[in-house]
C-alpha positions, 0 to 999 in steps of 0.5 A: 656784619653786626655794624651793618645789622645795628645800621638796619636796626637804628634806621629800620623806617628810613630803609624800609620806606626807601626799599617801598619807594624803589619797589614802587617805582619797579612796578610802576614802571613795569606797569606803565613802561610795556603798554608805553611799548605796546602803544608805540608799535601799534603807533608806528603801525599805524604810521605805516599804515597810513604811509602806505594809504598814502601811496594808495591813494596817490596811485588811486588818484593817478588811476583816477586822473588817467580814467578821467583824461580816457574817459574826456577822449572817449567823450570826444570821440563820442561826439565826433561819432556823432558829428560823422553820424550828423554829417552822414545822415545829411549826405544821406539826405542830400542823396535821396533828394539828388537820386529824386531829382535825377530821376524827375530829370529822367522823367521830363527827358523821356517826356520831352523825347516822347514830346519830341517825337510827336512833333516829330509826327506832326510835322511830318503829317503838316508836311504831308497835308501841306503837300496834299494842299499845295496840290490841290491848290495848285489843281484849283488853280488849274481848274480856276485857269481852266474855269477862267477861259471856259468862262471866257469862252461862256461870256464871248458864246453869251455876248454873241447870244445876247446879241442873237436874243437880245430880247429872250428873257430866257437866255438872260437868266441863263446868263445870270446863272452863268455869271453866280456860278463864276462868283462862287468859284472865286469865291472858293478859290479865295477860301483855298488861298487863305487856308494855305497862307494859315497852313503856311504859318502854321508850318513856320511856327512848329519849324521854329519849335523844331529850331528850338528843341536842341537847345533845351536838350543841350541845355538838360545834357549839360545839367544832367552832366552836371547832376551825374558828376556830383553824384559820382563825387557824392559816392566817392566820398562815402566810400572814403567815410566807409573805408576810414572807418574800416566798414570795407564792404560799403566802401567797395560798393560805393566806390564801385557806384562811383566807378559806374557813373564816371569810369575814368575815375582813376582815385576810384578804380586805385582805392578799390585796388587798394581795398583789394589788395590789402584788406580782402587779398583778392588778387584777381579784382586788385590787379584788374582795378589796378591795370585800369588805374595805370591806364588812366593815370600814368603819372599818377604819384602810386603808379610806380608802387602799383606797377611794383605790386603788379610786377612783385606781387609783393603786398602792396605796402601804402597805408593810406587811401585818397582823399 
């Protein structure tokens, strides 16, 4: 102990400035070793935070990428909206210009009927004065006969006066008088004959009018056939735009418009069936349509699912319409 004392005693300085240094060194550690600490769990704070912004952003990233892909889809079912749109308006068109055509083609088949009628008439009143002519032509030629042996009978009575009055001026005028009134007739009856050859080729002419009248109408039939038939398509068609894009009640109606025109429109009479049946469950209607579709088309490749239908009455299980 008093080794130890003269130990610390020889060598105060050395040990007081060892024991300064060490205490200096507690301190600094104390005082840089728990903000180092400190420093360090807000570092792997950090960390940690930014790992899971990360995450975030890489899930926000893969949000984005699906929006953008939903909002490319929505973008080309706007465009293809608006193509139907396009297409429909010009349907529309073409159908307003077709009704405008059909009912100017209606228009000059009424007037060529009234046209037709009146020909009709008018050979019927040429006939009649044809006939008319002909009789009188006929009793002018009677009396012309006539006329021709009283003239006869004239001439032989006014050759035998003139040889009983050769020199009476008077009865030689007579006789000229005789003989002017004998040109006028034929004259006349020159006139007459001309009349009935003019009425004669009158009456050819308005027959071969008449000869041509069914032609033209044969011909107006055939387009107005075709004009139908293209409308019936026309509604057909709307009716399948209507229906794929669930719009039910103007899909019926055009069909119906379809069934109207053409009533052996058997994929018509099976779409309203279908309609019916699965998209308004009007069994009455659907059964009706459905008994004409198999009337018409038999053989048909849903006949035997509407004859199920019809014989279940089961819900009628195709999820497709014609087309």
């Amino acid at each position: 102990m008093i080794r130890l004392l003269l130990f610390i005693k020889r060598h105060a300085w050395p040990i007081a400035f060892v024991l300064l240094l060490g205490i200096g060194i507690l301190l600094g550690t104390i005082f840089y070793w728990f903000p180092f600490r400190g420093a360090q769990a807000e570092t792997f704070a950090l960390e940690r935070q930014l790992k899971e912004e990360k995450i975030e952003k890489a899930s926000l990233q893969k949000l984005f990428d699906t929006l953008k892909e939903k909002y490319k889809t929505l973008e080309a079912d706007r465009d293809n909206i608006m193509a139907q749109a396009k297409q429909l308006l010009v349907e529309k068109d073409t159908l307003t210009n077709v009704e405008n055509q059909y009912k100017t083609l209606t228009a000059e088949n009424q007037k060529l009927l009234g046209d037709h009628k009146e020909l009709e008439k008018s050979y019927k009143t040429v006939q009649a004065q044809a006939g008319d002519l002909k009789r009188s032509l006929e009793a002018a030629l009677a009396e012309a006969a006539a006329s021709k042996a009283e003239i006869a009978r004239i001439k032989q009575e006014n050759e035998n006066k003139i040889l009983e009055f050769k020199d009476s001026a008077g009865q030689i005028k007579k006789l000229e008088e005789d003989v002017a009134y004998y040109k006028g007739f034929q004259e006349s009856f020159l006139s007459l004959s001309q009349s009935y050859d003019t009425l004669k080729k009158e009456r050819k002419f308005l027959e071969g009018q008449l000869d041509n009248l069914p032609k033209k109408f044969s011909k107006m039939a055939r387009e107005n056939k075709i004009l139908i038939k293209e409308t019936g398509d026309m509604h057909y068609n709307l009716g399948v735009f209507y229906a794929g894009e669930m719009n039910y009640d103007r899909a019926i109606e055009e069909f119906k418009k379809a069934v109207d025109i053409n009533p052996n429109d058997a994929k018509a009479l099976y779409n309203l069936g279908y309609i019916y049946a699965e998209q308004r469950e009007d069994r009455k209607n659907a059964e009706y349509y459905f008994r004409i579709f198999l009337g018409l088309a038999p053989k048909d490749p849903n006949a035997d699912q509407v004859k199920n239908y019809l014989v279940s009455r089961d819900v009628f299980s195709t999820n497709v319409l014609k087309s």
